[in-house]
TIGUDREN-961591 format. One record per residue (C-alpha): residue in three letters; x, y, z. Coordinates in Angstrom, 1 decimal, m for minus. Layout:
<pts>
aa ALA; x X; y Y; z Z
...
</pts>
This chain:
<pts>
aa UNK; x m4.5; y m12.6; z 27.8
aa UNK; x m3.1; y m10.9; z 24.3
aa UNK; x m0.6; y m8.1; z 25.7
aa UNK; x m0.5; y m5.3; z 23.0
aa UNK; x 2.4; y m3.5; z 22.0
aa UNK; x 2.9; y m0.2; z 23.3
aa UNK; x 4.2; y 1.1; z 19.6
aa UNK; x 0.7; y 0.0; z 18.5
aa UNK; x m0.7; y 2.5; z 21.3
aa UNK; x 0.6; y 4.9; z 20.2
aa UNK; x 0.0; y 4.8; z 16.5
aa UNK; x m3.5; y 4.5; z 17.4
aa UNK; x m4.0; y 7.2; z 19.7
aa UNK; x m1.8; y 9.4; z 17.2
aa UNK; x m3.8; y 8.4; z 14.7
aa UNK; x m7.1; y 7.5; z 15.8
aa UNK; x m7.5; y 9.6; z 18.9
aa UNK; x m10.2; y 7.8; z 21.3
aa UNK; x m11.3; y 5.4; z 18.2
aa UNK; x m7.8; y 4.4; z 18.5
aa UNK; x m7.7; y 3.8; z 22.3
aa UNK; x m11.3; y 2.0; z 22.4
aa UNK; x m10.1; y m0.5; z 19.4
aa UNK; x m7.0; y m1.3; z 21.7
aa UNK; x m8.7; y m1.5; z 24.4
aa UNK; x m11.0; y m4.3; z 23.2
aa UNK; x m8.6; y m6.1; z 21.5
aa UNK; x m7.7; y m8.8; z 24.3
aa UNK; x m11.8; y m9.5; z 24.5
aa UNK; x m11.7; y m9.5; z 20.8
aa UNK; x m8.2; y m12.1; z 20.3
aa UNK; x m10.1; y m14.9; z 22.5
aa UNK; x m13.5; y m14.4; z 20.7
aa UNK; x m12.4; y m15.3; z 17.5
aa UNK; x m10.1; y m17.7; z 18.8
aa UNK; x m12.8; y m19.4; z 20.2
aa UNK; x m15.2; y m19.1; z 17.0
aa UNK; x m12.6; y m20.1; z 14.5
aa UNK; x m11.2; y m23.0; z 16.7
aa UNK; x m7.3; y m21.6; z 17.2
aa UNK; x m4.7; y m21.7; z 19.5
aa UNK; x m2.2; y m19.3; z 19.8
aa UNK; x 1.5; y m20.1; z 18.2
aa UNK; x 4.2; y m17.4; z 18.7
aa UNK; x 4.5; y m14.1; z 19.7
aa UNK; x 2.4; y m11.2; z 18.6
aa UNK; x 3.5; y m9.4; z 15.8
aa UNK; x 2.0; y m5.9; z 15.2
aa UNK; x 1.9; y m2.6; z 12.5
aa UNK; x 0.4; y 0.5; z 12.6
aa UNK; x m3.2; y m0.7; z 12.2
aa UNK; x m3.3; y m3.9; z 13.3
aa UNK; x m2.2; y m6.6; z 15.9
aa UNK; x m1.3; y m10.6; z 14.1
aa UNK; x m1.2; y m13.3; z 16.2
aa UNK; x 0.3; y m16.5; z 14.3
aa UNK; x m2.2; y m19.6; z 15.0
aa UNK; x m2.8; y m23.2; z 14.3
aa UNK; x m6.3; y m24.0; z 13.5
aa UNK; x m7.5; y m27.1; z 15.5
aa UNK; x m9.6; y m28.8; z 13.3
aa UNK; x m6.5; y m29.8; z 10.7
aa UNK; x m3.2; y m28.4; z 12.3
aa UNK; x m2.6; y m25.9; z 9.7
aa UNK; x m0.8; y m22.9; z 10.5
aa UNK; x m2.4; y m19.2; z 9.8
aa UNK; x m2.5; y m15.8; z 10.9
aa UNK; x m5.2; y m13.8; z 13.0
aa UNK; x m5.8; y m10.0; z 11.9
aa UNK; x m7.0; y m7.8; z 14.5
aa UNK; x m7.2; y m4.2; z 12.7
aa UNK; x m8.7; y m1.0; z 13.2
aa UNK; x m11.6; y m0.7; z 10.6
aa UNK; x m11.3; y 2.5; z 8.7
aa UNK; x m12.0; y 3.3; z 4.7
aa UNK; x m8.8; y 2.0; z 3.6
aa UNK; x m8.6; y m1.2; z 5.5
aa UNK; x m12.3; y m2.4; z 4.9
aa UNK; x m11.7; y m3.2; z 1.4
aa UNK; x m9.6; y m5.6; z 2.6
aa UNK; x m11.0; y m9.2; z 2.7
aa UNK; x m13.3; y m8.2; z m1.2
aa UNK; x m10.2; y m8.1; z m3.0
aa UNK; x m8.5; y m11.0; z m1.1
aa UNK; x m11.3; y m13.1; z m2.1
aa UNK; x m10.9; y m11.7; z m5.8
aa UNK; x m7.4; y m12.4; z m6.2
aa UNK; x m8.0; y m15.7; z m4.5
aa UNK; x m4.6; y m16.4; z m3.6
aa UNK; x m3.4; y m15.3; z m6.8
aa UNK; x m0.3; y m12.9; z m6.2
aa UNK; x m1.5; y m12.3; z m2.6
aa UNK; x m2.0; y m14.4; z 0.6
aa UNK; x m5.0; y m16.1; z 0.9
aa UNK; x m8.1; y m15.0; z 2.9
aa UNK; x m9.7; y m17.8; z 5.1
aa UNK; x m12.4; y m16.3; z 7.4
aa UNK; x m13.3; y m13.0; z 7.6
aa UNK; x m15.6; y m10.8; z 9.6
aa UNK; x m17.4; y m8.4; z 8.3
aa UNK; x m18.4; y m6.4; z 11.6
aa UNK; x m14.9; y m6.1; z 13.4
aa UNK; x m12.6; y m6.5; z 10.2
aa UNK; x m11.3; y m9.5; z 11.9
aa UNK; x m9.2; y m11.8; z 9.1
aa UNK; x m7.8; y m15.0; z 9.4
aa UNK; x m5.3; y m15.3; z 6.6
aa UNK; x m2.6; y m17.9; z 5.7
aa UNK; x 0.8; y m18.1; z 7.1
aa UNK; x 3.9; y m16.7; z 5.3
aa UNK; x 7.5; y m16.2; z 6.1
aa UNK; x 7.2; y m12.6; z 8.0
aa UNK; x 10.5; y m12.9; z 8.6
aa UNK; x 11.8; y m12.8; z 4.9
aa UNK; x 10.1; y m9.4; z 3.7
aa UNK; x 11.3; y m8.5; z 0.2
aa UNK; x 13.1; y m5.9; z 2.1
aa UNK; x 15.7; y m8.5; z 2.8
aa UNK; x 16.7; y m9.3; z m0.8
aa UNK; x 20.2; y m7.5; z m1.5
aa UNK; x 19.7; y m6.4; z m5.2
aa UNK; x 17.2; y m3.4; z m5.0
aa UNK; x 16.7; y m4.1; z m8.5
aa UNK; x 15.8; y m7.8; z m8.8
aa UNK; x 13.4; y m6.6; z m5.6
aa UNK; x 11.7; y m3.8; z m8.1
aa UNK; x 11.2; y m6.4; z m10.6
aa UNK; x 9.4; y m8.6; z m8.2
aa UNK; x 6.8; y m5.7; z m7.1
aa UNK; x 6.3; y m4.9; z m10.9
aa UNK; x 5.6; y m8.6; z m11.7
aa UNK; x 3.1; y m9.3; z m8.5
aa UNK; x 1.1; y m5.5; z m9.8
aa UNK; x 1.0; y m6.9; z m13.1
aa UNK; x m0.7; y m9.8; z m11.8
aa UNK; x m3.1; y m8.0; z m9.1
aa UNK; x m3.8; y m5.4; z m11.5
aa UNK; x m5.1; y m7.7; z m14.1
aa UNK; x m8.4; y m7.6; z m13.0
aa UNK; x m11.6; y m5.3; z m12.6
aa UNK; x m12.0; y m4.1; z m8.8
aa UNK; x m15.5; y m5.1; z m8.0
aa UNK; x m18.4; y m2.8; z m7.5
aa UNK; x m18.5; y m0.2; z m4.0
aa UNK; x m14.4; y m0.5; z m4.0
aa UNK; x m13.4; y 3.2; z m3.1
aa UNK; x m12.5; y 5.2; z m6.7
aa UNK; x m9.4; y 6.5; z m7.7
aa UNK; x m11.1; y 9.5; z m8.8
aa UNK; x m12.8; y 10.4; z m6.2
aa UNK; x m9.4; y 10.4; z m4.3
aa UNK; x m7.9; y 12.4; z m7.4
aa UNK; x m10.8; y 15.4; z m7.4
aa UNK; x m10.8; y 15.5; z m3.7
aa UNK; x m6.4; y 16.1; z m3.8
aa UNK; x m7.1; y 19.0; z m6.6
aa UNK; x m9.0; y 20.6; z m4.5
aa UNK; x m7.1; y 20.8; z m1.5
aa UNK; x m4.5; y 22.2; z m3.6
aa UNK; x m5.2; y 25.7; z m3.8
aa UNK; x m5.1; y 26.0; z 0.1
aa UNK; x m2.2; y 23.6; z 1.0
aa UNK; x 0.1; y 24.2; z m1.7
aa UNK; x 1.2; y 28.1; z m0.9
aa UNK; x 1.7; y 27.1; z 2.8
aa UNK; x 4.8; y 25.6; z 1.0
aa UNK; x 7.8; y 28.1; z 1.6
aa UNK; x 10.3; y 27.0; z m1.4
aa UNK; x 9.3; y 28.6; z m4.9
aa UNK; x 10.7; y 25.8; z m6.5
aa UNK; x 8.6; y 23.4; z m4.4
aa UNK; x 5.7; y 25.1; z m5.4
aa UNK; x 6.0; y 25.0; z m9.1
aa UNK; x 7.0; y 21.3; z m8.6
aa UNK; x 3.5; y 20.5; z m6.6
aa UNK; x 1.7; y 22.7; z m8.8
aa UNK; x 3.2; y 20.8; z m11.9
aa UNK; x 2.1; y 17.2; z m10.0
aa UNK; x m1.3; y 18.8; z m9.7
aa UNK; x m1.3; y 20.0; z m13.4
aa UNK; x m0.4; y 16.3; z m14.6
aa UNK; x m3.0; y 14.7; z m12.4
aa UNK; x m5.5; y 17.6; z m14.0
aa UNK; x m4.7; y 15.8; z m17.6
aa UNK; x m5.5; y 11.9; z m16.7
aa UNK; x m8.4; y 12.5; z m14.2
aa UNK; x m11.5; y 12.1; z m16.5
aa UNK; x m10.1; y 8.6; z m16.9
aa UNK; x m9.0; y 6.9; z m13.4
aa UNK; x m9.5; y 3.3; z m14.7
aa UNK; x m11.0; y 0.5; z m13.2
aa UNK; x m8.4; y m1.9; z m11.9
aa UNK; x m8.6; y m3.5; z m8.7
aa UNK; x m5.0; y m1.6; z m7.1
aa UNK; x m3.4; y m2.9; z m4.1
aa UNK; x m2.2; y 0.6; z m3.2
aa UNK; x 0.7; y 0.3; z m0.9
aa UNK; x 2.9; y m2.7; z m1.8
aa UNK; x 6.1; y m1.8; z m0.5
aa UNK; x 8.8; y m4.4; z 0.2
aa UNK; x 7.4; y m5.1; z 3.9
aa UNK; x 4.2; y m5.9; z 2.3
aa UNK; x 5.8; y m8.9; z 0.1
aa UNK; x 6.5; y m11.8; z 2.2
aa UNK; x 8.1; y m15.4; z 1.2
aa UNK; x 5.9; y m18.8; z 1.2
aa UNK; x 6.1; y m21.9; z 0.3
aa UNK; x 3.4; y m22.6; z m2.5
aa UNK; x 5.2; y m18.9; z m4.3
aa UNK; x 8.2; y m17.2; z m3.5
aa UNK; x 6.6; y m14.0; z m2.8
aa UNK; x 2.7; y m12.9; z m2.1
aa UNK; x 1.5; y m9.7; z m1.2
aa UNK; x 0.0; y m8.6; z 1.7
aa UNK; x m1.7; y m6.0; z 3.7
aa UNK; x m3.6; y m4.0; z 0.4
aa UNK; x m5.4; y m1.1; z 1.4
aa UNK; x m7.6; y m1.5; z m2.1
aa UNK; x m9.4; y 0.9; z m4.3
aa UNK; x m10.2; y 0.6; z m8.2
aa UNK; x m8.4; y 2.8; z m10.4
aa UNK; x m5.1; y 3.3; z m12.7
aa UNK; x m2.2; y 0.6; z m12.4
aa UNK; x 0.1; y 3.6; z m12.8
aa UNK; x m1.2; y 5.0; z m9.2
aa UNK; x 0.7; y 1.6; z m8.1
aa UNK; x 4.2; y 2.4; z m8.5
aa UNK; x 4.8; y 4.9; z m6.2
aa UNK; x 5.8; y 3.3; z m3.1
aa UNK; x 8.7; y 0.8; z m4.7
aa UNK; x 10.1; y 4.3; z m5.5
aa UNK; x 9.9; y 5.3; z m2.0
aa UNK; x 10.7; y 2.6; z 0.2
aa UNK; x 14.5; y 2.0; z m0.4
aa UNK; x 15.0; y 5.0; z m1.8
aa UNK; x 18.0; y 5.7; z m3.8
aa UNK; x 17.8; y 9.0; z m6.2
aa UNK; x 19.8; y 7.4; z m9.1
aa UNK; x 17.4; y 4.5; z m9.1
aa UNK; x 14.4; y 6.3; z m9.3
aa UNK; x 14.2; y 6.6; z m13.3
aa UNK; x 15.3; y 2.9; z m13.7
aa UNK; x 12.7; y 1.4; z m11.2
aa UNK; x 10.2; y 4.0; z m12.8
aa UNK; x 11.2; y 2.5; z m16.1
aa UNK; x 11.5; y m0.9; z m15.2
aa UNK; x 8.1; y m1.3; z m13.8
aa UNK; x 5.8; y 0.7; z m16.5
aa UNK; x 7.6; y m2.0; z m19.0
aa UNK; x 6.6; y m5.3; z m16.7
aa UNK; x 3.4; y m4.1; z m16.0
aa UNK; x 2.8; y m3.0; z m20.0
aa UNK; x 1.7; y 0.8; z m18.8
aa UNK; x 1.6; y 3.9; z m21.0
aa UNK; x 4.6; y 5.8; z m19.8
aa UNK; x 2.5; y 9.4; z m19.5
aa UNK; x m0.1; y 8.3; z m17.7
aa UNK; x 1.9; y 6.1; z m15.6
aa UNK; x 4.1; y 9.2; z m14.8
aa UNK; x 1.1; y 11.5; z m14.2
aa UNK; x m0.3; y 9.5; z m11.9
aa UNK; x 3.0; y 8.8; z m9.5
aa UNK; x 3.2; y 12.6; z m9.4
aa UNK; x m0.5; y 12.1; z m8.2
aa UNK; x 1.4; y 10.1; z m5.5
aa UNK; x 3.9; y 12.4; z m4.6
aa UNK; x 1.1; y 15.3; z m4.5
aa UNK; x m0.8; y 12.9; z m2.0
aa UNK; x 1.9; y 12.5; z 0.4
aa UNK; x 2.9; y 16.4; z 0.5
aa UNK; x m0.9; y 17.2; z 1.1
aa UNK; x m1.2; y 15.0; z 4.0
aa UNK; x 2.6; y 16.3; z 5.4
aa UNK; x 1.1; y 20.2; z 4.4
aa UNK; x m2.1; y 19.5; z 6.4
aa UNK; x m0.1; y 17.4; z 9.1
aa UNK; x 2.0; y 21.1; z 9.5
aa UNK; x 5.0; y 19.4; z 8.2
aa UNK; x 6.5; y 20.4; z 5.4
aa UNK; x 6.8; y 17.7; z 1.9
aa UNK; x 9.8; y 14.7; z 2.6
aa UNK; x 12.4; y 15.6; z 0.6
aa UNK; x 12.8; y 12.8; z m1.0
aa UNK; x 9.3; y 12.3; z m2.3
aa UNK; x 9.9; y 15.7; z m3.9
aa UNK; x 13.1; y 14.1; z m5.5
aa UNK; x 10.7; y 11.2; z m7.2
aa UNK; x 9.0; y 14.0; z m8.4
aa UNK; x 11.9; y 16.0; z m10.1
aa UNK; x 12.9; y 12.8; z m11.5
aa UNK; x 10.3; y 12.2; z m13.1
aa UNK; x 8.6; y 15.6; z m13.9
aa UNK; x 11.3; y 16.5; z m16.6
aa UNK; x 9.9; y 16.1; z m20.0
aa UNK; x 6.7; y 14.8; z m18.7
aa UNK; x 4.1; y 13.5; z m21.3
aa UNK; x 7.5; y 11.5; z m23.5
aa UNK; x 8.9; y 8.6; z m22.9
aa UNK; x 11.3; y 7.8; z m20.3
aa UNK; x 14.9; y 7.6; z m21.7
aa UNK; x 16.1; y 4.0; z m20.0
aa UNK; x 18.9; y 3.9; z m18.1
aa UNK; x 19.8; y 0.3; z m18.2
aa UNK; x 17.8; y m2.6; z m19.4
aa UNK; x 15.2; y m3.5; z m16.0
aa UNK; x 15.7; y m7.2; z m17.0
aa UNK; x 19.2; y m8.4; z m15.1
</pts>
């Protein structure tokens, strides 16, 4: 029997409500079935994030060593296993079965326990994020991928009821400016296939390349809606216009849109805190003081992003 996690409970039943609690509950059944189907045996302890439950496995019919995804199915995590099989292993970890009715995914085996998270030099780390976006963003995201801006009109119009729950003036006028900027680049969202949240937990070391990416939550769009979380996880204030800099050079971007659509980010976040009854992180409204001054020019560099 596959014992799961109590923090995974409760994400789920936070999260998910009784959806939540009926996808734990059949996750023990649903472990042994596709170990079973896929021929796998068990090989280490679970390992667990807010959606899903990993069990590392061998796979009996060569010995090779992979990982078994049990996740909750929802809009962001069924575009999963589509742009796995478009990157191919190119930049991300490789898909190797996949079922489409549970979401089940049996992927190859990295290092999970040298996240990008580990690497000292925050800066060398940016430079690795902007390098594997360049890469995953190369190509088109393939038809029935969830839209950029669809997620961009539906934001704007949650604005006029979330924003003056906001109590600070100056908050306001910030989250009003982030929905201005996203107003000016939303007639063209782009096409790109976007991992969406590739943080430095979701960069793991292998062997056949030092780091892949994993865990996209996909949707076709603007490479510029990609930078957002490198700016947020490991967040450092005085860094946020060099890693801002650093990655719209890599990844060849145009600096206004790239900038108009990372406010998009940090006007996604404080919606969802707004409408959660929380009020914005403070921090994500820093990334977007940073960058609001002197929006639609140039960032001034402060440093050169190549060490």
């Amino acid at each position: 029997m596959i014992e799961v996690p109590d923090e995974l409970v409760a994400t789920q039943t936070r999260f998910n409500g009784a959806d939540g609690l009926a996808f734990v509950a059949a996750l023990p059944g649903r472990a042994a079935e596709f170990l079973e189907r896929w021929g796998l045996r068990t090989d280490g302890p679970v390992m667990y994030g807010m959606c899903a439950l990993v069990l590392p496995v061998v796979r009996d019919a060569d010995g090779s060593q992979a990982v078994l995804k049990l996740q909750y199915l929802d809009e962001e995590s069924v575009g999963e296993p589509v742009a796995l099989r478009v990157w191919g292993g190119d930049g991300a970890v490789r898909l190797l079965e996949y079922d489409d009715v549970t979401g089940t995914l049996l992927l190859e085996r990295l290092d999970s326990a040298r996240m990008l998270t580990t690497v000292p030099d925050s800066r060398a780390a940016v430079l690795v994020i902007a390098e594997l976006l360049a890469r995953l963003t190369a190509v088109p995201a393939p038809e029935g991928m969830r839209r950029l801006g669809d997620i961009a009109e539906r934001m704007l119009e949650r604005v006029p009821g979330a924003v003056p729950q906001v109590p600070d003036p100056a908050d306001r006028r910030l989250l009003e400016d982030c929905a201005a900027a996203v107003r000016e680049v939303a007639g063209e969202p782009g096409d790109r296939l976007l991992h969406w949240d590739l943080h430095y937990d979701n960069v793991l070391a292998a062997d056949r390349e030092p780091w892949l990416a994993i865990d996209p939550k996909p949707l076709a769009g603007d490479p510029g809606f990609e930078l957002f979380p490198a700016l947020d996880n490991r967040f450092d204030a005085d860094e946020v216009r060099w890693r801002f800099d650093a990655m719209t050079e890599v990844l060849g971007l145009d600096r206004k849109r790239a900038r108009a659509w990372t406010l998009g980010r940090v006007l996604q976040n404080a919606l969802w805190a707004i409408e959660d009854g929380h009020p914005p992180a403070p921090h994500h409204l820093e990334i977007g003081r940073r960058l609001r001054g002197g929006r639609g020019q140039p960032a001034a560099m402060s440093g050169s992003p190549h060490p």
